[in-house]
C-alpha positions as CSV (number, residue, x, y, z in Angstrom):
1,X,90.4,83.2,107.5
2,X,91.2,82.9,111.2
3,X,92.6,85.9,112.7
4,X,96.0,87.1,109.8
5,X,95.9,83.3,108.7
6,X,94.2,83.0,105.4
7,X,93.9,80.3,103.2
8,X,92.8,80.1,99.9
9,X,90.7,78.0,97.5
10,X,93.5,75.2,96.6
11,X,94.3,75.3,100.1
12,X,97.4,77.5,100.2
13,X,98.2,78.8,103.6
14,X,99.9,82.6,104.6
15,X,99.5,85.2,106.9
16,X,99.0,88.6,105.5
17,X,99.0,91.9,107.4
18,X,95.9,93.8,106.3
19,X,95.7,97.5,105.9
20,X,93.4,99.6,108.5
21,X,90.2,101.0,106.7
22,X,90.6,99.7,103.1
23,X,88.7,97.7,101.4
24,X,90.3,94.2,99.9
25,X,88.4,92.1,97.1
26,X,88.6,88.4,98.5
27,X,86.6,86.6,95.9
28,X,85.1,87.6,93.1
29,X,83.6,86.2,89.9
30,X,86.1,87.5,87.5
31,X,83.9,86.2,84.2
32,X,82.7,89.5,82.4
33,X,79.5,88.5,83.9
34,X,80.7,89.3,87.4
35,X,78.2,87.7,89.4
36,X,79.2,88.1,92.7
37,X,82.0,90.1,94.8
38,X,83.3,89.7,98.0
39,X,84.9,92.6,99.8
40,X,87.0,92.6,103.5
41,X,87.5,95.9,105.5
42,X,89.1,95.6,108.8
43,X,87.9,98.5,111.1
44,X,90.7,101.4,111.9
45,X,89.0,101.9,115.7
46,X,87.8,98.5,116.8
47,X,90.0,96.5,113.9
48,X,87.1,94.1,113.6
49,X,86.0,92.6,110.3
50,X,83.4,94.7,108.0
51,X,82.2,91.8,104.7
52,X,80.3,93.2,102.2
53,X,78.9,90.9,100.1
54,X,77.8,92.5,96.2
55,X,75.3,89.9,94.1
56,X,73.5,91.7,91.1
57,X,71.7,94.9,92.9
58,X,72.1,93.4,96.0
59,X,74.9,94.7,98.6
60,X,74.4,92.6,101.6
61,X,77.0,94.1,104.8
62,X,78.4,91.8,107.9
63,X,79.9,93.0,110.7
64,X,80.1,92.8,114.5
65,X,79.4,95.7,117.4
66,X,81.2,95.3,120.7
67,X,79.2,96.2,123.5
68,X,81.9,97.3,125.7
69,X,79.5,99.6,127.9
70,X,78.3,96.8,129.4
71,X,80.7,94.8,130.6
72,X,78.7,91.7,131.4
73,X,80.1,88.8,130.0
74,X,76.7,87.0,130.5
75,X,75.5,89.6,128.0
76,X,74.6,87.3,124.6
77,X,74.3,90.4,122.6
78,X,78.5,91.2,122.9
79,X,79.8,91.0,119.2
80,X,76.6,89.5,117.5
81,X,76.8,89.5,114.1
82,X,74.7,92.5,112.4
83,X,73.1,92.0,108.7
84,X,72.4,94.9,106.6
85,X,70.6,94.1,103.1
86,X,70.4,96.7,100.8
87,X,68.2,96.2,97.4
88,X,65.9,93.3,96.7
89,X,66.2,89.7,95.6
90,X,63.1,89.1,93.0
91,X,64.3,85.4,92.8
92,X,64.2,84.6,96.5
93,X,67.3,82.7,95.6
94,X,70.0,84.7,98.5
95,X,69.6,83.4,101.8
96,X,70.6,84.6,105.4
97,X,70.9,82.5,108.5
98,X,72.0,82.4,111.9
99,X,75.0,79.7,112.0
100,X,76.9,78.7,115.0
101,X,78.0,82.1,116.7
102,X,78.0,84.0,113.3
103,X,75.7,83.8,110.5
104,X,75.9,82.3,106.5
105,X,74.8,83.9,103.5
106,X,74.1,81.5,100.6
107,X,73.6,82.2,96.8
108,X,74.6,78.9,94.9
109,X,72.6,80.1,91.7
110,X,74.7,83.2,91.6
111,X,78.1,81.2,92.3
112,X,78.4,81.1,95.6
113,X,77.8,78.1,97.7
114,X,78.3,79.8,101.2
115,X,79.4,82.7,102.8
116,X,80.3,82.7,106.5
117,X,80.9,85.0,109.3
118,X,81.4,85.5,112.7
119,X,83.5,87.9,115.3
120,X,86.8,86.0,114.8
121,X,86.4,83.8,110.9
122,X,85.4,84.3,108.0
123,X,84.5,81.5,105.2
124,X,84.1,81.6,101.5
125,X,82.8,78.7,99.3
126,X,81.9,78.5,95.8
127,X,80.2,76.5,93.8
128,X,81.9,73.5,91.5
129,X,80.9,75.6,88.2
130,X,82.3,78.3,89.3
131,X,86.1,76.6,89.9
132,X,88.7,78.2,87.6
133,X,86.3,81.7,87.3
134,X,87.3,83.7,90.4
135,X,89.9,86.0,91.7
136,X,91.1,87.9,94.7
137,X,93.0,87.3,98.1
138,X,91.4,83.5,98.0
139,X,92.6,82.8,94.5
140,X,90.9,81.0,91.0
141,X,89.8,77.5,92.8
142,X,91.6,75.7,90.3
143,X,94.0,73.5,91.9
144,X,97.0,75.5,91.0
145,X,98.7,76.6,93.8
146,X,101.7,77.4,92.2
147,X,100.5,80.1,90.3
148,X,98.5,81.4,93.6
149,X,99.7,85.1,93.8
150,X,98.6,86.2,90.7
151,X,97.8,90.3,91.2
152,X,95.0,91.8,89.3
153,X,97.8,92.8,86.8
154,X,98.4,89.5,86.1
155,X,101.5,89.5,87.3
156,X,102.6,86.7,89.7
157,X,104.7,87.9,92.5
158,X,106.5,85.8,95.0
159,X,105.3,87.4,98.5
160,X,101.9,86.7,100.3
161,X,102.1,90.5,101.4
162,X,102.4,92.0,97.8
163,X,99.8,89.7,96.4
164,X,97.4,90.5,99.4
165,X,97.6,94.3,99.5
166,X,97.8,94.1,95.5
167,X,93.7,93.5,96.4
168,X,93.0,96.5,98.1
169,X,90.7,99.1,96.8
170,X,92.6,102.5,96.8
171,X,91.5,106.1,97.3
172,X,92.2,109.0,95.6
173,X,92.0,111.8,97.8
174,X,91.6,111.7,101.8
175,X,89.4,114.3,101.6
176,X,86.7,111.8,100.0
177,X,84.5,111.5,102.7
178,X,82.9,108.2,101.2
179,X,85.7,106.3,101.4
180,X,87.5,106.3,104.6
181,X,90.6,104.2,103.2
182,X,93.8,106.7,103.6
183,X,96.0,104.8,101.4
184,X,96.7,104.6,97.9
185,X,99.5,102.8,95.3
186,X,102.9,103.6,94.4
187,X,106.2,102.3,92.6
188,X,108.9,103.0,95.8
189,X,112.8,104.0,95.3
190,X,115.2,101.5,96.4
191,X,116.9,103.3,99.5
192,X,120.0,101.2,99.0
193,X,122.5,102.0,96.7
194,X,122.8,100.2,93.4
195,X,126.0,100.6,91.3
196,X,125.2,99.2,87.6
197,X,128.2,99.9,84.9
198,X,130.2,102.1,87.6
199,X,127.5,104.3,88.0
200,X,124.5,105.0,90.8
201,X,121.6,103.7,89.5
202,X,117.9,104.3,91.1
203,X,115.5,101.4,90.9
204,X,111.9,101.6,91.5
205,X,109.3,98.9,92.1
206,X,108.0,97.1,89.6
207,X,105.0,96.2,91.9
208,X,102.8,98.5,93.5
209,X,103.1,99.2,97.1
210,X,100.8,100.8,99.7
211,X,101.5,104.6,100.7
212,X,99.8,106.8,102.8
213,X,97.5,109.4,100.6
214,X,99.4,112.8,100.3
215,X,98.8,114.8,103.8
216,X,99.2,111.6,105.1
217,X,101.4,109.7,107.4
218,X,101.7,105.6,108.6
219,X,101.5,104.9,112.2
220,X,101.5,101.0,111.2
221,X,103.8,99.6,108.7
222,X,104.7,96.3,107.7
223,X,107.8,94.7,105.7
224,X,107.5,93.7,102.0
225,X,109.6,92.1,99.7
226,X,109.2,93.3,96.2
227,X,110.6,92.8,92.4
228,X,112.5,96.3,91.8
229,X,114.1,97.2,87.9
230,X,116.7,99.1,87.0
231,X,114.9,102.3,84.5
232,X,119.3,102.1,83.2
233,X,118.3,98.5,82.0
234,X,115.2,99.6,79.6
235,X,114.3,102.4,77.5
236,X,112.0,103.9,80.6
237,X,112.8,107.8,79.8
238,X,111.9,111.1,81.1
239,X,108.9,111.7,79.2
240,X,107.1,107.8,80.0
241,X,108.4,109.0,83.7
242,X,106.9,105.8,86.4
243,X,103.7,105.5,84.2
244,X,105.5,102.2,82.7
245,X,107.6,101.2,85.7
246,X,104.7,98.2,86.6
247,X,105.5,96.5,83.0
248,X,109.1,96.4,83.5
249,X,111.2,93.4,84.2
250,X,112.5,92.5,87.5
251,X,116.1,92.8,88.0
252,X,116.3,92.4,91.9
253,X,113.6,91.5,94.7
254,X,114.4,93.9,98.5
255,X,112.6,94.4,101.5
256,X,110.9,97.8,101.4
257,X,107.7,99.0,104.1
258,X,104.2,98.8,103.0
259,X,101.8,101.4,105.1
260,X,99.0,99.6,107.0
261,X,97.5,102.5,108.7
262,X,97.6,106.2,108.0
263,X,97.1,109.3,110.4
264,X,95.7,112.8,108.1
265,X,96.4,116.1,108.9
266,X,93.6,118.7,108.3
267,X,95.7,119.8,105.5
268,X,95.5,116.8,103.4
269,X,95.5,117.2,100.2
């Protein structure tokens, strides 16, 4: 990935806006083995890169630290890539080295064949056997790129931006000091009014979309367009409320706004 262009396993292309804060699994062995796990933040202050890289008890972090204060652009420190390793590798099998002007992480016996990273890229390669087995914003490796946006549903949506934010981690609660994401999943109202049998009819997405956490509100948004069903269509009732919604059909696709960075209040809830 180069900047908001990514491009995945089979060599599918798109740009995706990425939330501010939140965590988004790019690859991941999706075997119930679940060897390895690759996770993207993007910082809410500096909006640089943060990799975390999770192999057996190991949680291996990537990331870059502007050194602003300086100001001297002969300074070879500005935006070197810092490692943090947390755990232990018994095997000696996970290595770390300096590569160009980031650095690579490689771990072919756990599945993956190279990790890269640097201030601006980031590259993830796996290894043949592991082709077919993975999941995430870089997709299964399988040469199928017509079935690329599957979500970890399963369901296969049509936009780059659904399937992309469909891979962020979520909070709970702002007030969870461990996890600074703000944002969190829901099915949205269609705002435009639908007239099905000469009645109004509400329809609500059948895909989830990010939201700001209650107490909450977006200072970045970005436009999505999303599957939306009509609850008239389906025996969706009061007492099943939206809990449902995500297994409905879709009977239309609209644009609708995704949050991609929140602002709390003190208040939050």
């Amino acid at each position: 990935m180069v900047r908001d262009t990514l491009t995945t396993f089979n060599n599918r292309t798109y740009k995706t806006k990425m939330p501010l804060s939140c965590y988004q699994v790019l690859a991941q062995d999706c075997t119930i083995e679940l060897k390895f796990m690759v996770l993207l933040k993007k910082d809410h202050a500096s909006e640089q890169n943060h990799i975390n890289v999770k192999i057996s008890d190991m949680l291996i972090s990537l990331y870059t630290e502007d050194n602003d204060e300086d100001n001297d652009e002969d300074n070879d420190e500005d935006n070197d890539v810092i490692v943090k390793v947390n755990g232990m590798d018994p095997s000696g099998s996970i290595k770390i080295k300096r590569k160009g002007e980031g650095v690579s992480l490689y771990a072919p016996s756990h599945g993956l064949q190279e990790v890269y990273f640097d201030k601006d890229s980031w590259k993830i390669k796996v290894v043949d056997w592991m082709k077919g087995q993975t999941c995430g914003l870089c997709g299964r490796a399988d040469g199928e790129d017509r079935q690329e946006y599957r979500t970890p549903s399963g369901r296969l949506t049509k936009s780059s931006v659904s399937f992309a934010h469909s891979w962020v981690l979520p909070s709970e609660s702002c007030r969870d000091e461990s996890v600074k994401c703000l944002m969190t999943f829901e099915s949205v109202k269609l705002e435009k009014q639908v007239i099905v049998d000469a009645q109004e009819s509400k329809c609500y997405s059948v895909e989830p979309v990010l939201r700001c956490l209650p107490g909450c509100l977006p200072v970045r948004t970005t436009p999505i367009t999303i599957g939306f069903h009509w609850p008239a269509h389906s025996n969706l009732n009061r007492s099943e409320g939206l809990s449902s919604i995500y297994e409905k059909s879709v009977d239309l696709s609209e644009k609708t706004e995704a949050h991609v960075a929140c602002r709390c209040s003190e208040q939050c809830i």
